[in-house]
C-alpha positions in Angstrom: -32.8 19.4 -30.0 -33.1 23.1 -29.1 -30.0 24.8 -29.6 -28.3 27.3 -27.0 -26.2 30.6 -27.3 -22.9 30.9 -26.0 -23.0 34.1 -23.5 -19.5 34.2 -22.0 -16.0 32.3 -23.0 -13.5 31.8 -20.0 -10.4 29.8 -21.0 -11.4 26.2 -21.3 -14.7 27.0 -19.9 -18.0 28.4 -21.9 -21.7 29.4 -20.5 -24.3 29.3 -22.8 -28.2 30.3 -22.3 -31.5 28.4 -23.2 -30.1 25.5 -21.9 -33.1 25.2 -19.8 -33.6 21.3 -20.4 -29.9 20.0 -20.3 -28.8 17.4 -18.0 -25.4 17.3 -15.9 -22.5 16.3 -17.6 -24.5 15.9 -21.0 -22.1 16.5 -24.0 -22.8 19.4 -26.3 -21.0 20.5 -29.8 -20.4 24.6 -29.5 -19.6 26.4 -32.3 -19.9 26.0 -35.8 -16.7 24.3 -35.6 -18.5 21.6 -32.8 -16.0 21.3 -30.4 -17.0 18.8 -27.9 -17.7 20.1 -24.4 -19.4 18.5 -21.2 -21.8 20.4 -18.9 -20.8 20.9 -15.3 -23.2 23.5 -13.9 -27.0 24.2 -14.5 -28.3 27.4 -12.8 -32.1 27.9 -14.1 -31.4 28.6 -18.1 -27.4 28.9 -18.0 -25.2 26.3 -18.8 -21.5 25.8 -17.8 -19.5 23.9 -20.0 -15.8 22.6 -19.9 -14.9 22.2 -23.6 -12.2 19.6 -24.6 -10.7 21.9 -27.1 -8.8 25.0 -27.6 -12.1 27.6 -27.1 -9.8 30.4 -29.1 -12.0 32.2 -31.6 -15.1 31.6 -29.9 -17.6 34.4 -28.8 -21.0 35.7 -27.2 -24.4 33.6 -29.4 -22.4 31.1 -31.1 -24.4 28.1 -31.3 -23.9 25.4 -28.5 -26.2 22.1 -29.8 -26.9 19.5 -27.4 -26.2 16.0 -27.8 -28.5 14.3 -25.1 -25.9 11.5 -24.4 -23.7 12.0 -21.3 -19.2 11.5 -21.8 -19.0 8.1 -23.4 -16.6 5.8 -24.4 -17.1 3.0 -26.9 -16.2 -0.2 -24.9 -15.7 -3.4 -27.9 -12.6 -5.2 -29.6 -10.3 -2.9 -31.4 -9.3 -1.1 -28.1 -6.2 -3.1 -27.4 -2.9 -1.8 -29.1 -4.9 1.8 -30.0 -3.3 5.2 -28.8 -6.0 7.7 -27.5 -6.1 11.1 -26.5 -8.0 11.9 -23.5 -11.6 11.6 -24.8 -11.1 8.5 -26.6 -10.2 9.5 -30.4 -7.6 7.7 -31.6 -4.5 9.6 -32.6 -3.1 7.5 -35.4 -6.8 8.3 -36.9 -6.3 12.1 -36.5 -2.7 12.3 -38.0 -4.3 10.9 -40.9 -7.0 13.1 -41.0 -5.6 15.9 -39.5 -1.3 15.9 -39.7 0.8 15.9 -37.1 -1.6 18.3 -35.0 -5.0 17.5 -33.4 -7.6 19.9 -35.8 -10.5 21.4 -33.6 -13.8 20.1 -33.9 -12.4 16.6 -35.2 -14.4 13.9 -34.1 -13.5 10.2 -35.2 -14.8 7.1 -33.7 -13.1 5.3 -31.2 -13.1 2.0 -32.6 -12.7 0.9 -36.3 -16.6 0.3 -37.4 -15.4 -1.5 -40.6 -13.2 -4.1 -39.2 -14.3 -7.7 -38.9 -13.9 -9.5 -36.0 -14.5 -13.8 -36.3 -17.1 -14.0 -33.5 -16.8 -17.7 -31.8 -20.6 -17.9 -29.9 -20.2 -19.6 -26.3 -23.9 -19.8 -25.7 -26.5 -21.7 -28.2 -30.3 -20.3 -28.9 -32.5 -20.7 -26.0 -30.0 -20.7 -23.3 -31.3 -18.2 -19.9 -28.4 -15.3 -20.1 -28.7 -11.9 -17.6 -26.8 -8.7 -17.9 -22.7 -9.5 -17.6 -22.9 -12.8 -19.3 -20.5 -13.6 -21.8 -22.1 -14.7 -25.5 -18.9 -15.3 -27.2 -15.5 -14.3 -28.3 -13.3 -12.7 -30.4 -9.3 -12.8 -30.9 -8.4 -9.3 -30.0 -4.8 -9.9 -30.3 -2.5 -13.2 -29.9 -2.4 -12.3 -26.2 -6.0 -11.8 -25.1 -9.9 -12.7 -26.1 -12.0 -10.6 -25.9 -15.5 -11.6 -24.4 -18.4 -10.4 -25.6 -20.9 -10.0 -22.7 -24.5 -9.1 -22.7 -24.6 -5.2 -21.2 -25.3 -4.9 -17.9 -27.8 -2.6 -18.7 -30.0 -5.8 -20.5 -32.3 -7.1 -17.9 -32.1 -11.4 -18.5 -34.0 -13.3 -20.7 -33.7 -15.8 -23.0 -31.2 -16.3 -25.7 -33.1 -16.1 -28.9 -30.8 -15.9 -31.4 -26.6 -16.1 -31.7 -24.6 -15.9 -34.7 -20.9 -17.3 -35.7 -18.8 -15.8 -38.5 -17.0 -12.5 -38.9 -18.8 -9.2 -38.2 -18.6 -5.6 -37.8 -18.8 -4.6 -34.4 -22.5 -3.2 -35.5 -23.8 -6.3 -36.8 -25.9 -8.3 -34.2 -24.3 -11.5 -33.6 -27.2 -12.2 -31.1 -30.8 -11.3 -29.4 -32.0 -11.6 -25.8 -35.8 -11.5 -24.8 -35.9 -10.0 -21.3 -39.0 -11.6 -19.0 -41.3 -8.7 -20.7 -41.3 -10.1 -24.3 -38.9 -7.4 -25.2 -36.1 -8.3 -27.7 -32.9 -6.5 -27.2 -30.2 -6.6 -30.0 -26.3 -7.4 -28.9 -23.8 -5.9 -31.0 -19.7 -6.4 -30.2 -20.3 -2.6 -29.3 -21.5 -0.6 -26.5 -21.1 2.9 -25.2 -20.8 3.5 -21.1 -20.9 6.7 -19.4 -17.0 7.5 -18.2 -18.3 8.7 -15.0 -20.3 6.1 -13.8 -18.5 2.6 -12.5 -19.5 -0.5 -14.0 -21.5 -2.5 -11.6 -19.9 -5.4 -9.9 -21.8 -8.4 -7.9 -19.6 -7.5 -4.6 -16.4 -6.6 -4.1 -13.8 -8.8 -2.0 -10.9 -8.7 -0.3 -8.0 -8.8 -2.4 -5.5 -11.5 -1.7 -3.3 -12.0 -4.4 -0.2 -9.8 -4.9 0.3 -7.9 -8.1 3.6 -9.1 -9.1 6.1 -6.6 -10.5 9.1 -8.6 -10.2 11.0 -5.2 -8.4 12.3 -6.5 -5.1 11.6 -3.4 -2.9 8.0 -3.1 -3.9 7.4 -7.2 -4.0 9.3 -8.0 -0.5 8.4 -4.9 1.1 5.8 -3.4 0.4 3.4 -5.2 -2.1 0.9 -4.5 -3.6 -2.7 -6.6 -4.6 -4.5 -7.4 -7.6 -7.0 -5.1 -6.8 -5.3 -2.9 -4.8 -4.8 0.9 -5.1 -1.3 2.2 -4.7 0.7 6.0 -5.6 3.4 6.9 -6.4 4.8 10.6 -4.7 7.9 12.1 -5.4 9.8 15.1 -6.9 11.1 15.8 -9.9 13.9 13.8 -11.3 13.2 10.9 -8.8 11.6 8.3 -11.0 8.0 8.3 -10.7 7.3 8.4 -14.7 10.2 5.1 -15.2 8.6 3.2 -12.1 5.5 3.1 -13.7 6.6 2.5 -17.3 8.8 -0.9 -15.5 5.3 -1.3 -13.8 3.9 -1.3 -17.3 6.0 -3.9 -18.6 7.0 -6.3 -15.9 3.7 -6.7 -13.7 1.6 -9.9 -14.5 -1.2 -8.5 -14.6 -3.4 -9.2 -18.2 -4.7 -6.0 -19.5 -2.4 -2.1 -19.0 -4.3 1.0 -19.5 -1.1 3.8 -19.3 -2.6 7.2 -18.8 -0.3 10.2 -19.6 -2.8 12.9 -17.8 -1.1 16.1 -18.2 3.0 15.0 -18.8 5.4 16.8 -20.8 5.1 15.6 -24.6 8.8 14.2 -24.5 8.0 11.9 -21.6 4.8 10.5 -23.5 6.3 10.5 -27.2 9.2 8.5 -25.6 6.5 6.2 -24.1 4.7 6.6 -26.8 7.7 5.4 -29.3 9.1 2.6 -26.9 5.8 0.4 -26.1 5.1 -0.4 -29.4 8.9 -1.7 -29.5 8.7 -3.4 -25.8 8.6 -7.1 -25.4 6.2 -8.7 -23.2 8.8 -10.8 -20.6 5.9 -13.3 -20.2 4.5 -14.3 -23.7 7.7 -12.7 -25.7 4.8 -11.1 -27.5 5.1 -7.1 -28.5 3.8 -5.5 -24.9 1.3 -3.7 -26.9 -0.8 -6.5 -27.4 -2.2 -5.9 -24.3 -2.0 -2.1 -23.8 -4.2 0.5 -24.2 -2.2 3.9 -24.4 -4.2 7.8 -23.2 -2.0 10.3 -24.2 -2.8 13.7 -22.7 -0.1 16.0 -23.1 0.6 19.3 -20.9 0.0 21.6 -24.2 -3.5 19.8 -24.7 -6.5 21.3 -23.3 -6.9 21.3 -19.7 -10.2 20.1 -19.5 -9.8 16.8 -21.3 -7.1 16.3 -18.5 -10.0 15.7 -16.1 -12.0 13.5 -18.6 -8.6 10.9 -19.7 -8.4 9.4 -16.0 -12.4 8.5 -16.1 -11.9 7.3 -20.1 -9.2 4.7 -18.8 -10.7 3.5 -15.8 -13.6 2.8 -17.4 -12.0 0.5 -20.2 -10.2 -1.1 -17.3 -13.4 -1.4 -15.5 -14.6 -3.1 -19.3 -11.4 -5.5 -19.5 -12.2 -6.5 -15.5 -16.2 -7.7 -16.6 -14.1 -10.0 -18.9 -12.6 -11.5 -15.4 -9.1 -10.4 -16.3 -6.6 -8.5 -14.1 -5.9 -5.0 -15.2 -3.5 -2.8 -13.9 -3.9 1.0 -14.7 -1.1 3.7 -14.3 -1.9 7.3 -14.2 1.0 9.9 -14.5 0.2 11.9 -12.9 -3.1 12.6 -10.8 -1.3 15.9 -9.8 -1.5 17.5 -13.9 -5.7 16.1 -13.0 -6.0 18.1 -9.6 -4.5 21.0 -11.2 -7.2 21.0 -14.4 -10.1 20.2 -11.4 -8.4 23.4 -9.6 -8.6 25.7 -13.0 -12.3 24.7 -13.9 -12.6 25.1 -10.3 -11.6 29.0 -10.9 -13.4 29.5 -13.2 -16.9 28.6 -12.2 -15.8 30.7 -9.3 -16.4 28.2 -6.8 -15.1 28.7 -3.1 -11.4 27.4 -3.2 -10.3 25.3 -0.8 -6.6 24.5 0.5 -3.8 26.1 -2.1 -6.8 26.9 -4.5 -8.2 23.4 -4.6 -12.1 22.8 -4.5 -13.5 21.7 -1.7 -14.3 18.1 -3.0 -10.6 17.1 -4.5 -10.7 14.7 -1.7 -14.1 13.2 -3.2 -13.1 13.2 -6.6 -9.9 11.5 -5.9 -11.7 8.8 -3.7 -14.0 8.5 -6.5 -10.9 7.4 -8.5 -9.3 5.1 -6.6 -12.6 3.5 -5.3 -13.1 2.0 -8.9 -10.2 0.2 -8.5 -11.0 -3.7 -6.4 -11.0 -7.4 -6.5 -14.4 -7.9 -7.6 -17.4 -11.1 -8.8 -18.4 -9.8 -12.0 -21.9 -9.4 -13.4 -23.2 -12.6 -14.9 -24.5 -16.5 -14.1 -20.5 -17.4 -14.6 -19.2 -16.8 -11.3 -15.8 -15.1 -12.8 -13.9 -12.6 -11.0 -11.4 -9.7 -12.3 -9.5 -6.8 -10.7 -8.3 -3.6 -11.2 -5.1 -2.4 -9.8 -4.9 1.5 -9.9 -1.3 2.8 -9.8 -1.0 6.6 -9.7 1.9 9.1 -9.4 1.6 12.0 -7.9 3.8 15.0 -8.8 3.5 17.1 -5.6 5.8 20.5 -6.0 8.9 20.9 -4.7 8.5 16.9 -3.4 6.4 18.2 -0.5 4.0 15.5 0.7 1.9 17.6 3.0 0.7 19.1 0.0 -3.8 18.6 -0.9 -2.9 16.1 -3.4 -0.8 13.7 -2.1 -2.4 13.8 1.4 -6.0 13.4 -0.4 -4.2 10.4 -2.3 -2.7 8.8 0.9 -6.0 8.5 2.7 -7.6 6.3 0.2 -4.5 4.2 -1.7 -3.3 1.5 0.6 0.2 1.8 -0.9 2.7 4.7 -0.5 5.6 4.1 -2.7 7.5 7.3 -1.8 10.5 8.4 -4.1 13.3 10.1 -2.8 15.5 12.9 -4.5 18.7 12.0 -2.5 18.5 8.6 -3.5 17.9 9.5 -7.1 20.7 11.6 -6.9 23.1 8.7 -5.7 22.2 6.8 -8.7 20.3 4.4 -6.6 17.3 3.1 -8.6 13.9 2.5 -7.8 14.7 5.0 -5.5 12.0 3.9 -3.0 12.8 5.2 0.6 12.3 2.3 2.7 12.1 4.3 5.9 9.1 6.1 4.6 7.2 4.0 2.1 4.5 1.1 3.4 1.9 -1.0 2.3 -1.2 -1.8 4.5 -1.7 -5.3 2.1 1.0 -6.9 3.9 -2.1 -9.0 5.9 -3.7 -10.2 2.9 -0.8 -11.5 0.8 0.9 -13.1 3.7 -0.5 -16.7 3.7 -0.1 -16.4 -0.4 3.4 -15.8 0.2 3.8 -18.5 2.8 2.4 -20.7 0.0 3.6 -19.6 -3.1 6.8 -18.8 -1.8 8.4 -19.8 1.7 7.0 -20.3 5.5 10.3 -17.7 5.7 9.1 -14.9 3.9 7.7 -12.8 6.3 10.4 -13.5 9.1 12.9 -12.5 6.0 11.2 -8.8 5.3 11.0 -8.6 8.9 13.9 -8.9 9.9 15.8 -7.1 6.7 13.2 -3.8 7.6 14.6 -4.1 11.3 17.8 -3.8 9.7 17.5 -1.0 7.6 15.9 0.9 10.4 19.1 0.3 12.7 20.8 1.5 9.9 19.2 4.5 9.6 19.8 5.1 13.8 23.3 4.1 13.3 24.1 6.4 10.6 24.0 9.6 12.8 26.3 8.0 15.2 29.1 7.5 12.5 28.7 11.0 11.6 29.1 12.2 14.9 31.6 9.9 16.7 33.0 7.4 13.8 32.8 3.6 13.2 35.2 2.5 16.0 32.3 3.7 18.4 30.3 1.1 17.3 29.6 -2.5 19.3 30.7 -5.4 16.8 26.8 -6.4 16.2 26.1 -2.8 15.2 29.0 -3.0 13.1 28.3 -6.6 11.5 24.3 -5.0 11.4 25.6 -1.7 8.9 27.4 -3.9 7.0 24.5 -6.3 6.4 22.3 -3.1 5.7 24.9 -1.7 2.6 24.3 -5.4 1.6 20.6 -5.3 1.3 20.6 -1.7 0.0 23.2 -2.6 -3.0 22.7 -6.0 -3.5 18.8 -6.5 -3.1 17.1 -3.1 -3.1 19.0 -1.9 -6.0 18.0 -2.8 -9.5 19.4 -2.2 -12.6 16.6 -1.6 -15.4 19.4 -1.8 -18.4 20.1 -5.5 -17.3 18.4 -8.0 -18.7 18.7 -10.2 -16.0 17.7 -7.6 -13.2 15.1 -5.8 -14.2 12.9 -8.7 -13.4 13.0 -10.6 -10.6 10.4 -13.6 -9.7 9.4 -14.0 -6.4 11.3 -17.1 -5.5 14.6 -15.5 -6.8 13.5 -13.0 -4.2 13.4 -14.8 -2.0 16.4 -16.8 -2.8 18.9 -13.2 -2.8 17.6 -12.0 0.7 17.8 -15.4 2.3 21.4 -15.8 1.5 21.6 -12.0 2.5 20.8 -12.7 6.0 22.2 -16.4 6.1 25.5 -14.0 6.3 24.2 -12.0 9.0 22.8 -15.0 10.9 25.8 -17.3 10.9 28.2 -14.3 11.9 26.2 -12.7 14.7 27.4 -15.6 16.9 31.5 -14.5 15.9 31.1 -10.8 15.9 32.0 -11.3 19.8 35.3 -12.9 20.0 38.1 -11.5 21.0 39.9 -12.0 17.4 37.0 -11.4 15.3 38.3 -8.9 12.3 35.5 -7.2 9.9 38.0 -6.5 7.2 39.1 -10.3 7.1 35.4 -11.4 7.5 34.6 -9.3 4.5 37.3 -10.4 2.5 36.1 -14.1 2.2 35.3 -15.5 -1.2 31.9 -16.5 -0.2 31.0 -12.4 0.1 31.4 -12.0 -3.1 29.2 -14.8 -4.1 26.7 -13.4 -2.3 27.5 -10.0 -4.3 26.6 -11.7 -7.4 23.8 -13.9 -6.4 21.1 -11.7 -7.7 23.1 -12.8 -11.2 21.3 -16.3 -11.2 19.1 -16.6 -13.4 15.7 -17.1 -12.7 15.6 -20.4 -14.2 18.4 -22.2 -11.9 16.9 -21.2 -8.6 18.4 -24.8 -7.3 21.8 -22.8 -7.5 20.2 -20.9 -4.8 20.2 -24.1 -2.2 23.9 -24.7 -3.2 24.8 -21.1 -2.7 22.8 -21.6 0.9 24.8 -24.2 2.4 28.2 -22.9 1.0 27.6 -19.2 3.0 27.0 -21.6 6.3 30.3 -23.9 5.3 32.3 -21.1 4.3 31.3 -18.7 7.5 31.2 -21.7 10.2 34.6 -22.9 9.0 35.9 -19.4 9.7 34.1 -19.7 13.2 36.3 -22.8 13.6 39.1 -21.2 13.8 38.4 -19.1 16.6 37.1 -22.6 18.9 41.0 -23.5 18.2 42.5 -20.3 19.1 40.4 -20.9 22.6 
């Protein structure tokens, strides 16, 4: 191909002449060194290009040679357990190539093209296959098999040929001839455009929660497999270790983590611990079913934009297989703020606090991806992706672009408070101000999953914690005594949910994950308290500080220390709070 001259070197981004027959967002090689870049402008022969690497060095009719292939990734086993950068090279490949730092112009595969996989074929010769279909599959890891589909890019056909045995993910294991006579060869391999979603049969509506086994984001607000959710907050408050417990606790099948833009200590901690996690389901190593993007703030700003597209498209990959796969990206704030430099530089007209005018596309773009879909294929199978992302906006204002931007197309609003963070209270969720709109669609799941009294329970404990929240001013101003006996008995009631539900200890084994029916099970007994004193709080007698002094309170104190596989000492715990608190009531029917 007809090689181009670079003209002018801004930061991150390069324009290059005799570009004249380039395509939008085709990847080039600039420089004798060949640092990969990606065009994002065309204006007659010029050529912008965001490059992916450090552009130091680089000046006016260096050579800028063009690829013809758009971003890619390479989407076939070997991508669970790896540790990418942004743009899909694998970072345990480039410290051994390389050291410790990533070298410019270093380009290593994404997947090991030496390896070989034992294929196991689910389809025999002349069997009718269409694009999506799976052909076989491979033991990725202990955890998960990976399904070898035809590409949805293969029109159907016939199967002509299928192998079994171990292969290279290069080898054709099998042959399709499409209704024109045309053979097409399968490999375990294929490379998809990071920009362009994967096509689906239809989309549907999500039903099924995602669980995460934390109470405040299970009970209250919830989130579906399928669903999009973020995370806003300020710094300090939690956002990077809600999504890491995320990470680890959700049942979903398949995590892509993307690090887009953190500080290095925050990922290399990540980085360090996953490997060493246990998975609480299988007892597995968690990494067995990760995939890791590490983009780090020192890395080039421009590969920023590309890591978010690079995971959701191997989520999008794992989701064709009909697995669930949740994706986290920390933070979609470090991607706005690379959008807003390119932005800057191609000199575009800037739009609120320097943004370009189409953040609010791009980031609906995103989160659009994300759905409870009918994969391609004859099969019928369906998969999800869950997209999780935290936004950093500064100085924890929410009206900010990027947060608001977020909020209108994420159905989830997890927002993380500083004051709670700061009282040690953790997740520190504000349950005044978070919601989830997905409260519809998992109720009937819940009612039958779980109880016919879950969603009078969340009711009622949310109408709690808002009186709480009324109440609160009134003590401040006037004191306690001021306070009628059920707004007294309802404060008391709201310190119980807030410490002894809402709170969650991530250093306890025990804690850090809670199942839905033990959920259940700790606000039930909650409220049983509430429910069987509201009708005492009234008499003439009736003393708090004895009330609270019972031995059954402190049961209920400790109830979330059940495990998860007694829940029947849940029913036992029940009927002792009504027993204990209705043979307190007794006592005032005698004094009358």
């Amino acid at each position: 191909m007809k090689e181009g001259k670079v003209i002018k070197v801004s930061g991150p981004l390069v324009v290059a002449n005799g570009m004249k027959d380039a395509k939008m967002f085709e990847v080039v090689r600039v420089s004798e060194e060949k640092l990969m870049g990606e065009i994002i402008e065309l204006d007659g022969d010029n050529a912008s290009i965001q490059v992916y690497e450090d552009t130091s060095g680089i000046g006016p009719g260096d050579p800028v040679a063009r690829t013809g292939d758009t971003m890619s990734v390479e989407l076939g086993p070997g991508l669970l357990t790896s540790i990418y950068d942004g743009i899909q090279r694998p970072l345990h490949l480039i410290e051994k190539e390389a050291g410790a730092y990533i070298t410019r112009g270093i380009n290593v595969p994404g997947l090991d093209h030496k390896k070989k996989w034992n294929f196991k074929p689910l389809k025999a010769k002349g069997d009718e296959v269409e694009g999506g279909d799976i052909l076989g599959e491979v033991e990725e890891t202990t955890l998960i098999n990976h399904k070898v589909m035809v590409p949805p890019t293969v029109v159907g056909g016939t199967l002509e040929e299928i192998k079994s045995g171990d292969y290279t993910i290069d080898d054709v294991v099998a042959v399709v001839k499409d209704e024109d006579g045309k053979e097409h060869e399968i490999t375990m391999v294929h490379k998809w455009s990071i920009r362009r979603p994967r096509p689906v049969k239809e989309k549907s509506i999500p039903v099924e929660p995602l669980v995460t086994g934390t109470r405040i984001l299970d009970t209250l607000f919830p989130i579906t497999k399928g669903g999009a959710g973020c995370i806003p907050g300020p710094f300090g408050a939690g956002k990077t270790v809600t999504q890491q417990s995320l990470a680890k606790f959700c049942d979903a099948q398949v995590i892509v983590y993307i690090g887009c833009g953190e500080r290095g200590n925050e990922m290399t901690e990540v980085l360090n611990e996953f490997p060493e996690l246990e998975d609480p389901n299988t007892g597995e190593p968690l990494m067995k079913r990760t995939i890791l993007i590490a983009n780090t703030s020192n890395m080039p700003v421009a590969a920023r934009e590309a890591s978010v597209y690079t995971g959701i498209t191997i989520a999008e990959y794992y989701r064709d297989m009909g697995y669930n796969v949740a994706l986290m990206a920390d933070s979609t704030s470090r991607w706005a703020e690379a959008l807003r430099e390119m932005s800057g530089r191609l000199e575009e007209m800037p739009g609120e606090e320097g943004y370009p005018a189409y953040l609010g596309s791009k980031t609906a773009e995103f989160y659009e991806r994300a759905g409870y879909v009918k994969c391609q294929g004859s099969e019928g199978r369906t998969g999800s992706v869950t997209a999780i992302g935290a936004v950093s906006p500064p100085g924890g204002d929410l009206s900010e672009p990027v947060t608001q931007n977020t909020l209108r197309v994420t159905k989830v609003f997890w927002g993380l408070d500083a004051k709670l963070a700061y009282k040690r209270h953790f997740p520190a969720i504000n349950w005044l101000a978070s919601y989830s709109l997905y409260g519809d669609n998992v109720r009937d799941y819940m009612k039958k999953e779980v109880s016919e009294e879950y969603e009078p329970l969340k009711v009622e404990a949310m109408n709690i914690l808002q009186q709480e929240a009324s109440l609160e001013e009134i003590v401040k101003l006037v004191g306690m005594d001021a306070l009628s006996p059920k707004e007294r008995l309802a404060l008391e009631t709201a310190k119980s949910l807030r410490e002894d539900f809402l709170f969650q200890n991530a250093f306890d084994y025990e804690d850090a994950y809670t199942p839905l029916k033990k959920q259940y099970w700790i606000l039930k007994c909650i409220l049983t308290v509430y429910y069987e004193a509201l009708p005492l709080v009234e008499k003439e007698n009736f003393s708090f500080d004895e009330f609270l002094a019972l031995p059954i309170m402190e049961k209920v104190v400790k109830a979330k220390d059940i495990k998860k596989e007694e829940l029947e000492k849940y029913e036992d715990l029940h009927k002792e709070i009504q027993k204990a608190i209705q043979a307190y009531g007794s006592k005032f029917q005698l004094e009358a």
